[in-house]
Backbone bond lengths (Angstrom), bond angles and torsions (degrees), N, CA, C in turn:
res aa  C-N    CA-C-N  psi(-1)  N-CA   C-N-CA  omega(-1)  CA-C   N-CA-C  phi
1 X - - - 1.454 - - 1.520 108.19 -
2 X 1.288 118.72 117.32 1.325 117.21 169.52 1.823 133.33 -59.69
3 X 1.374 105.60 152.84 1.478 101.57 171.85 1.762 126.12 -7.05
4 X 1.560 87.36 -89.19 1.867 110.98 168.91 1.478 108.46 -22.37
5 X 1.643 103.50 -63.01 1.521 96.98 -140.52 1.629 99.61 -86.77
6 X 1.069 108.04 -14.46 1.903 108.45 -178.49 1.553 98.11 -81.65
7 X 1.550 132.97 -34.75 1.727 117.85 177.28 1.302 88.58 -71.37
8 X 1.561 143.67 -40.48 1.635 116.16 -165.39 1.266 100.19 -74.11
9 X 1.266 134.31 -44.30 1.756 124.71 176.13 1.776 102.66 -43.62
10 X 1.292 113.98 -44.60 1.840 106.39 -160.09 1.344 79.30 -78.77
11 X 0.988 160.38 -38.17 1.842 141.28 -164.16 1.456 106.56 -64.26
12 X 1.840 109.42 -55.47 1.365 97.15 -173.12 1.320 106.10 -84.66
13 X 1.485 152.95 35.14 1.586 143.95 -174.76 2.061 71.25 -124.73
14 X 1.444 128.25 -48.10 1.287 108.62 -145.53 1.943 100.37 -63.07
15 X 1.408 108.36 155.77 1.064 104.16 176.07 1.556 117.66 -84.65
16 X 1.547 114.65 171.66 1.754 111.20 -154.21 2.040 64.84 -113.98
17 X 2.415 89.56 134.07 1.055 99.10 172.05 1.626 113.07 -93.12
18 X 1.122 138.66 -1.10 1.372 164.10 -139.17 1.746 101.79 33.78
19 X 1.475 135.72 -132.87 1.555 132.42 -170.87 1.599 102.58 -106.77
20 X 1.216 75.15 157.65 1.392 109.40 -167.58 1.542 109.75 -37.76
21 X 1.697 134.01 118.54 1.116 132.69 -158.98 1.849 104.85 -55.11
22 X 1.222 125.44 151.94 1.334 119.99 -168.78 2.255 101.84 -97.56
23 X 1.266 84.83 -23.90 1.671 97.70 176.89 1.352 142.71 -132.91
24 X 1.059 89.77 53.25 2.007 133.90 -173.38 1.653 99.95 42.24
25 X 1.683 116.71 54.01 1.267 103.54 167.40 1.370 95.37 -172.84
26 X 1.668 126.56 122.31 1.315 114.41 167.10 1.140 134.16 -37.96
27 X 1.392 134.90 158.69 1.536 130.88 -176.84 1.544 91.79 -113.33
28 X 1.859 97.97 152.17 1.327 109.11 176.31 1.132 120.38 -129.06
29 X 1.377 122.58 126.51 1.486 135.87 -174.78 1.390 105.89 -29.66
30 X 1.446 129.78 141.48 1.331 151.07 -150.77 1.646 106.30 -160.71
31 X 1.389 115.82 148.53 1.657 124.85 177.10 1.442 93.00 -135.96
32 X 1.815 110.53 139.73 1.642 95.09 174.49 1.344 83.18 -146.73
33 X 1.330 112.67 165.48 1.458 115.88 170.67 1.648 116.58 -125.01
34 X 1.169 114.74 133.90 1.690 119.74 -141.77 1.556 101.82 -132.71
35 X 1.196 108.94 150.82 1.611 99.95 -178.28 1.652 108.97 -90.90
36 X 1.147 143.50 153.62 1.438 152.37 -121.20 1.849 80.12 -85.20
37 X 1.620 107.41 -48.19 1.813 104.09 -173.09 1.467 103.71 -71.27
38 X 1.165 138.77 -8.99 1.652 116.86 -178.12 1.711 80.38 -93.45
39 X 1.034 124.73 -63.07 1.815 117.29 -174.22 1.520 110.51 -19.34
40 X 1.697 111.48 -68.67 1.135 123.50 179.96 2.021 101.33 -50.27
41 X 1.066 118.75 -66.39 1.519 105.46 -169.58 1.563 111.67 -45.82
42 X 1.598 106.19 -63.19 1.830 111.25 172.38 1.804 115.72 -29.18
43 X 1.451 110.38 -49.78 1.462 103.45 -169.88 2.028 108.03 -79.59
44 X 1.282 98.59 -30.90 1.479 103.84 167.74 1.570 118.51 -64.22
45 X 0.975 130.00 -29.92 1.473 137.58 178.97 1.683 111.02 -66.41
46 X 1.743 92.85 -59.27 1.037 112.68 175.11 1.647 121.16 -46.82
47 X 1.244 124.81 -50.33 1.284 150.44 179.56 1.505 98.05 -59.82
48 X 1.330 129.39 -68.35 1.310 127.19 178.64 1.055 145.27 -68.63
49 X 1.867 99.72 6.43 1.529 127.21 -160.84 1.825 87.64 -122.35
50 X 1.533 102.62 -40.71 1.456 106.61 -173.21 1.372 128.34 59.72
51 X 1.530 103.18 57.86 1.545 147.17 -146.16 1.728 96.00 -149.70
52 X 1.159 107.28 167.65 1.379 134.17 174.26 1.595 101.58 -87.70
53 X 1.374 118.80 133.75 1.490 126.25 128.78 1.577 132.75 17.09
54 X 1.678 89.99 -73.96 1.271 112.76 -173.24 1.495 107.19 -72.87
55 X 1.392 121.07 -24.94 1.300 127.04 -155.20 1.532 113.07 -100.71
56 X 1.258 88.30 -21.58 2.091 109.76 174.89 1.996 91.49 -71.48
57 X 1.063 116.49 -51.12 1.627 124.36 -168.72 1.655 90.43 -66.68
58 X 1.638 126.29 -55.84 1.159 89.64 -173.20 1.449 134.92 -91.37
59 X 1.125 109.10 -12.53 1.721 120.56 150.49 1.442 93.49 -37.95
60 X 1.730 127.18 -93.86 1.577 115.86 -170.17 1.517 111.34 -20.72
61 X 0.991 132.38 -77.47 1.497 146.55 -160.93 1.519 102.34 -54.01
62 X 1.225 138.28 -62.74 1.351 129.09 167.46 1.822 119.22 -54.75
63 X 1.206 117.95 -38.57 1.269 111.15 168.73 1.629 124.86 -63.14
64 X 1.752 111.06 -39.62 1.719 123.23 169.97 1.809 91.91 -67.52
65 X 1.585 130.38 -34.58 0.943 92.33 -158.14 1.806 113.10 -94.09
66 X 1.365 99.56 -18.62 1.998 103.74 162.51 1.814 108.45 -80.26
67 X 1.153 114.71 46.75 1.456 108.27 170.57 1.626 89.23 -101.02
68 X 1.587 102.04 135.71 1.427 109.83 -171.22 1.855 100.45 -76.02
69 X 0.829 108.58 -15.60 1.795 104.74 -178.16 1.372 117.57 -72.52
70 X 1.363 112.62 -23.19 1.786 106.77 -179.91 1.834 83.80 163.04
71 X 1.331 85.56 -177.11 1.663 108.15 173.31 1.570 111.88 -63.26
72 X 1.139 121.83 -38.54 1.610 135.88 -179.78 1.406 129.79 -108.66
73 X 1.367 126.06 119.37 1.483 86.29 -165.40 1.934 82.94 -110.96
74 X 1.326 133.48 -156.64 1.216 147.53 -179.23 1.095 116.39 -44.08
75 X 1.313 149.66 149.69 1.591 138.29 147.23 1.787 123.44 -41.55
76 X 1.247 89.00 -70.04 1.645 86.98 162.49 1.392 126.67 -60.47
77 X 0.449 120.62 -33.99 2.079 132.24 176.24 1.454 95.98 -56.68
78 X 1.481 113.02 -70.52 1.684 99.64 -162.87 1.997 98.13 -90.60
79 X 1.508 122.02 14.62 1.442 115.34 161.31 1.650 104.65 -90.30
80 X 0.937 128.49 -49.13 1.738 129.00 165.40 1.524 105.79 -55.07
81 X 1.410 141.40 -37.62 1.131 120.92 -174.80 1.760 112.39 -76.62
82 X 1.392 100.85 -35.56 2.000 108.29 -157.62 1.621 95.16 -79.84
83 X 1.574 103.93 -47.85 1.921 101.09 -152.98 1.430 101.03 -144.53
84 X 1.922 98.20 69.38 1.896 105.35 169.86 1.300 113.77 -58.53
85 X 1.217 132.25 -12.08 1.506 133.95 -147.01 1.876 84.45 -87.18
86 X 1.340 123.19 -39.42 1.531 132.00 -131.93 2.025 89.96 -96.99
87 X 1.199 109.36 -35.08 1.369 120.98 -134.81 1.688 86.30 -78.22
């Protein structure tokens, strides 16, 4: 197999990493199952942030997870902080 044709074989076998990780670590595909009202809030956030889905969840998750009080903080606490518009 010549030069050429073995780098065009390694391009299409290499896998597509999509952009550049935003928080010094690739993200990995995930399935969750959500009740129809957190769906509805996630895609509304998302929409008004004009962000991805995925990106509304991980914003949440880094913000619950630098809350200086613990890993979790209240229901109401982090529903008044993320989505005043909803509450």
């Amino acid at each position: 197999m010549d030069t050429t044709l073995n780098q065009s074989f390694q391009q299409q076998n290499r896998k597509k990493t999509g952009p550049k990780p935003l928080y010094g670590e690739a993200k990995k595909m995930v399935s969750f199952r959500l009740s129809p009202r957190a769906l509805e809030i996630i895609r509304f956030v998302a929409t008004q942030k004009g962000v991805s889905q995925a990106e509304v969840i991980e914003q949440w998750a880094r913000l619950i997870g630098s809350n200086s009080d613990g890993l979790f903080a209240q229901k109401s606490e982090v529903t008044n902080e993320l989505v005043p518009s909803l509450n």
